[in-house]
N, C-alpha and C positions, 0 to 999 in steps of 0.2 A: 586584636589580630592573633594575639599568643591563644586565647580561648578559643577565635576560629579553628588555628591548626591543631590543637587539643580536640577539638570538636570530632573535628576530620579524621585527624587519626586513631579514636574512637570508632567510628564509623566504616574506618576501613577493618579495623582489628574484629568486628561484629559481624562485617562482610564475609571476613575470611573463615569464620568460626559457624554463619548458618547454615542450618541444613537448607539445601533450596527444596521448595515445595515439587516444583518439576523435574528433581533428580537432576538434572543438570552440575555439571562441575567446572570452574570459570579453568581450570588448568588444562581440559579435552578444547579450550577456546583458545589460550596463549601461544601462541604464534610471533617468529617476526616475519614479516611480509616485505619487499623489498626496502628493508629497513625500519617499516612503523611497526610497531607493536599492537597487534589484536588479542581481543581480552572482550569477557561474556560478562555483561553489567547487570544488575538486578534491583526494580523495583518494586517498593512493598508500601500499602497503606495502613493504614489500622484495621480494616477488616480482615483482611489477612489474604488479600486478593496479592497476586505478584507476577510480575512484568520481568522476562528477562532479553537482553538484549546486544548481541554482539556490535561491534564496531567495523567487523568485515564486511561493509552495503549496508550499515544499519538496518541489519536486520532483526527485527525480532524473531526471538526463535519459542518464545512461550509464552502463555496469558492463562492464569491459572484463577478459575475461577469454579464457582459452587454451582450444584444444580439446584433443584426445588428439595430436594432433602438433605442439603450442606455437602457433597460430595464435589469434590476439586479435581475437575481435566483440563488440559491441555487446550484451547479452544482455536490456536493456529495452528498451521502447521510448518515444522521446521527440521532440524538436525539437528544432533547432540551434539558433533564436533566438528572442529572449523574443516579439515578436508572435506567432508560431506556438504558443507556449506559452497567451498568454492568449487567442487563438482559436482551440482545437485542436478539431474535433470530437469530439471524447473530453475534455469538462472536466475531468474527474478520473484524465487520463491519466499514471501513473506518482507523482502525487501523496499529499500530507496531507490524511488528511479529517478533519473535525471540524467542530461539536462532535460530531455523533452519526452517526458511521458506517451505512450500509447506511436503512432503512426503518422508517420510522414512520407507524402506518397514519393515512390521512388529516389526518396532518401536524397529532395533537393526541396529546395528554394531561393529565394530573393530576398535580398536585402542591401537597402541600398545602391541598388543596382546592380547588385553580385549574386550571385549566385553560389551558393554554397552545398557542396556534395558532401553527403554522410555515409555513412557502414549500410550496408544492406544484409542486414539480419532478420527479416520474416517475408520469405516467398521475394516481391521486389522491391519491398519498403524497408523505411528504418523504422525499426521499434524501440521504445526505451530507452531511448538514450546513447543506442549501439553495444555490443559484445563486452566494449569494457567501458562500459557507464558508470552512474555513480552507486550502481548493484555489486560493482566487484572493485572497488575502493575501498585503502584502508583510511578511515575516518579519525581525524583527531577527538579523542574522548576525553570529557573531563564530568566524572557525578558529580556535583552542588550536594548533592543528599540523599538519603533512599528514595525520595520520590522522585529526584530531577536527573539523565544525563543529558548532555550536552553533545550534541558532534558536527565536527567543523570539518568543512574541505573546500581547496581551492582548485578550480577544475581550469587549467591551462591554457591559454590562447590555441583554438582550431585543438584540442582532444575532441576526439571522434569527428573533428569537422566541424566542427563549430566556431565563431568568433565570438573574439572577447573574452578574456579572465574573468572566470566568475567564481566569485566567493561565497559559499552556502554555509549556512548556521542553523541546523534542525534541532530542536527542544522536544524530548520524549518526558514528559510531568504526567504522574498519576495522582488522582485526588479520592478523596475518601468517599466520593460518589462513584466511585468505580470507574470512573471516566480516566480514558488515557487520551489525551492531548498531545497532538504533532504541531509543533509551531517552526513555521521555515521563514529565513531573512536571505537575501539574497543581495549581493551588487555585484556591476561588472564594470572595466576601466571600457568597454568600447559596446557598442547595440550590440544584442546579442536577440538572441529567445530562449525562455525557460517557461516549464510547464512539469512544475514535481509532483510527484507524489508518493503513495505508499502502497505497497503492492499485497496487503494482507491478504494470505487464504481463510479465512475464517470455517471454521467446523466444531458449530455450537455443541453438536453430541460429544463432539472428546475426539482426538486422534485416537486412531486404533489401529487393530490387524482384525479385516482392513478398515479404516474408517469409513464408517457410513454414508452414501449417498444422501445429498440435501436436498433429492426433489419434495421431500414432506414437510422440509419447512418453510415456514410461512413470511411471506415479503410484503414489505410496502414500500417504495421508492415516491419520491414527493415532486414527481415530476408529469407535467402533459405534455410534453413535447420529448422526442428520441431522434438521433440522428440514424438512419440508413445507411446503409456500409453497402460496396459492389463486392460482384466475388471476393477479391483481394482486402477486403475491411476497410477497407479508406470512405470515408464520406462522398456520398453523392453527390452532396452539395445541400438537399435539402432538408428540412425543418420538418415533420412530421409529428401530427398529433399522436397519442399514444389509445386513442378513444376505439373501442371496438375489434382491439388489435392484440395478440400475445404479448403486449407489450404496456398492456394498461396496468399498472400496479398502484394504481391511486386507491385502490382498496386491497387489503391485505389478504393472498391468498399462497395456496403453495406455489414455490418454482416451479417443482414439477406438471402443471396442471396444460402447459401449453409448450412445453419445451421442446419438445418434438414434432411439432404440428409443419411437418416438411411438408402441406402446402402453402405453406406462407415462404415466401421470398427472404425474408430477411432473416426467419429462423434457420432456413438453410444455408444462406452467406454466412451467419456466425457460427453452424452445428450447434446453435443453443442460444445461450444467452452473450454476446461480447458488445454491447452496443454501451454509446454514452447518452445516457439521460439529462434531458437540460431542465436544471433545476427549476423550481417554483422561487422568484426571488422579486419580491417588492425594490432591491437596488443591487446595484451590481456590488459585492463584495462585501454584504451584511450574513453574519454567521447565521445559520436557518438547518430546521433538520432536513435531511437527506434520503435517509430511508432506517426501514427496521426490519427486523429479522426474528422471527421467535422460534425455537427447536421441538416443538410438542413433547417428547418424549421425555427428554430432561427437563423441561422449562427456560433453559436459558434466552435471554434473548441480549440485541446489540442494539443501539441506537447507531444513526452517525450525523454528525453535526459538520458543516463546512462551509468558508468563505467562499469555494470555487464555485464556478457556474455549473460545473459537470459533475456525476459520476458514472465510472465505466463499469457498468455491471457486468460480470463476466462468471459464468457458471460450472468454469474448471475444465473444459469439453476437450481437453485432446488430455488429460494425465490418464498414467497405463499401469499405476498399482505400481508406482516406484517404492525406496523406499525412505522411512522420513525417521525421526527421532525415535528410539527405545523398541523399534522391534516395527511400529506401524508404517502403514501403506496406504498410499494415496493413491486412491482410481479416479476414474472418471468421473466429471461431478460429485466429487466428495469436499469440496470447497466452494465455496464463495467470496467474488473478491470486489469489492466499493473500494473502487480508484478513486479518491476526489482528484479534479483538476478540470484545465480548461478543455477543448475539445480538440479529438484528433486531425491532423492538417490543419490545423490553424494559421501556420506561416503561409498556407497556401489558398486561402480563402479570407478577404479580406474584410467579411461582414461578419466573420463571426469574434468571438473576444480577443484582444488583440494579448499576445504574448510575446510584444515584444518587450525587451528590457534594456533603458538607458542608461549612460554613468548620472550619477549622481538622483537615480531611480532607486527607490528600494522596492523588490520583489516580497510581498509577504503570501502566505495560506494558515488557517488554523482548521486544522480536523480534529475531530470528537467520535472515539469509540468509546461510545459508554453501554456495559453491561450490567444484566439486571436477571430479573427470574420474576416467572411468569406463573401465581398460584395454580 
């Protein structure tokens, strides 16, 4: 144990002494927040890839990696310092969502016979978990190492409307595959519903002034089936093939190549791309890739790996050139964001995955962002 805390504190003194690769400074993140302390964590592999990460929404605010000639960007997008963080035009910019990811129509359902009213925070739905989900909580943090943090939080009986005390435990590990790894546990004392996830904007070119539009890079999602949203983004109801449609990405092509195609219905309902793709999966809840992304220009590219049924692929379509970390600016489709989780209104559709969550249930999800360069 004495060599542990030797370890540690080691680790911390090494912490406090390197230079971060993304210019970031953990002291523009140190904050007390109604009483907890927020603080900007940092992790590194031996390739020299590195991961930074606040505790304010668990958000990651950097992912620093090489292109096809060793050059190191920014590859999400974030904020330098925690003001920016908690008033960023994009609330759930690079963040944790929860308790229930994506849309709940008009911010009700049933359970149990009850009926339970949420925040209504997009148009006449709940999204994300409401205004103050767990995107603008401060997270109990503890690093294990340069590669592991750890963050814990106990989200209150009915916050934002919701039942049931639920206790969440997200695990951010980086591995020497480049691979960064979200691993969530979850219980609650009474039924509840949860449906987390992680709200990455990914921008393989590099954030910039202004970062570059993603319609020229290249997508494969591992899905034939997509949900349909009405005006309002809420599911139809139905299951739909992706066969023939702006929405077939079982061969990898640009984003841009159908995103506009305002005679399709659906592209219109979302202004682009905001739809959840239901995964390719031989069993419910076996880790399977999800989709991939490659940047032409720089070479990068992401994998994503996921036990959820869904991802929300979403192509950035209402950002107005705000502005994000170190001078850059995020327009419109200059992101891409692979939500894993289950599907939107799920409490209110009872054929599709169930989200519901009981005592002495554990809630798990493992996602996989793993990056790479493309000769």
């Amino acid at each position: 144990r004495i060599a542990h805390i030797h370890l540690l504190n080691t680790f911390i003194i090494m912490e406090n002494n390197v230079q971060s690769l993304s210019g970031l400074k953990k002291e523009d993140f140190q904050r007390v927040i109604k009483g907890k302390e927020v603080d900007l964590y940092f992790l590194r592999n031996a390739n020299g890839m590195e991961v930074a990460v606040t505790n304010y929404g668990g958000s990651l605010v950097a992912i620093m990696v090489p292109d096809r000639d060793g050059k190191y960007a920014n590859v999400i997008q974030g904020h330098d310092n925690i003001e920016d963080c908690i008033n960023s035009p994009e609330p759930f910019l690079s963040t944790l969502v929860g308790r229930y990811g994506n849309r709940i129509c008009h911010g009700k359902f049933r359970l149990n016979g009850k009926e339970y009213d949420l925040a209504i925070n997009n148009g006449p739905n709940h999204l994300h978990g409401g205004p103050t989900g767990f995107h603008a909580r401060v997270w109990d943090a503890e690093q294990i190492n340069e590669r592991t943090l750890v963050l814990r939080y106990v989200s209150a009986y009915y916050e934002e409307g919701f039942p049931g005390e639920l206790s969440m435990t997200v695990m951010y590990s980086l591995s020497d595959d480049n691979e960064l790894k979200i691993d969530y546990k979850g219980t609650t004392n009474k039924k509840t519903v949860v449906n987390m996830t992680s709200h990455g904007f990914f921008s393989l070119a590099g954030i910039a002034n202004p970062t570059p539009t993603c319609e020229d890079v290249i997508c494969q999602i591992n899905a034939d089936f997509y949900i349909p949203i009405d005006e309002n983004s809420i599911p139809t109801g139905e299951i739909r093939s992706v066969k023939g449609t702006p929405f077939d990405f079982t061969t990898p092509h640009r984003v841009g190549d159908f995103i506009d195609d305002t005679d399709n219905e659906q592209i219109r309902n979302g202004a682009g791309y905001d739809h959840c793709f239901v995964l390719n999966k031989n069993e419910p809840g076996e880790l399977t890739f999800a989709a991939k992304i490659i940047e032409p220009k720089s070479g990068r590219s992401m994998e994503v790996y996921t036990t959820e049924p869904g991802v929300q692929f979403y192509s950035d379509n209402w950002a107005d050139g705000y502005k994000g970390q170190h001078g850059a600016t995020f327009g419109r489709r200059s992101g891409l964001c692979f939500e894993a989780q289950h599907f939107p209104d799920s409490p209110n559709r009872a054929y599709f995955p169930p989200v519901v969550l009981k005592p002495g249930q554990v809630y798990t999800q493992k996602t996989i962002y793993k990056f790479g360069v493309e000769k």
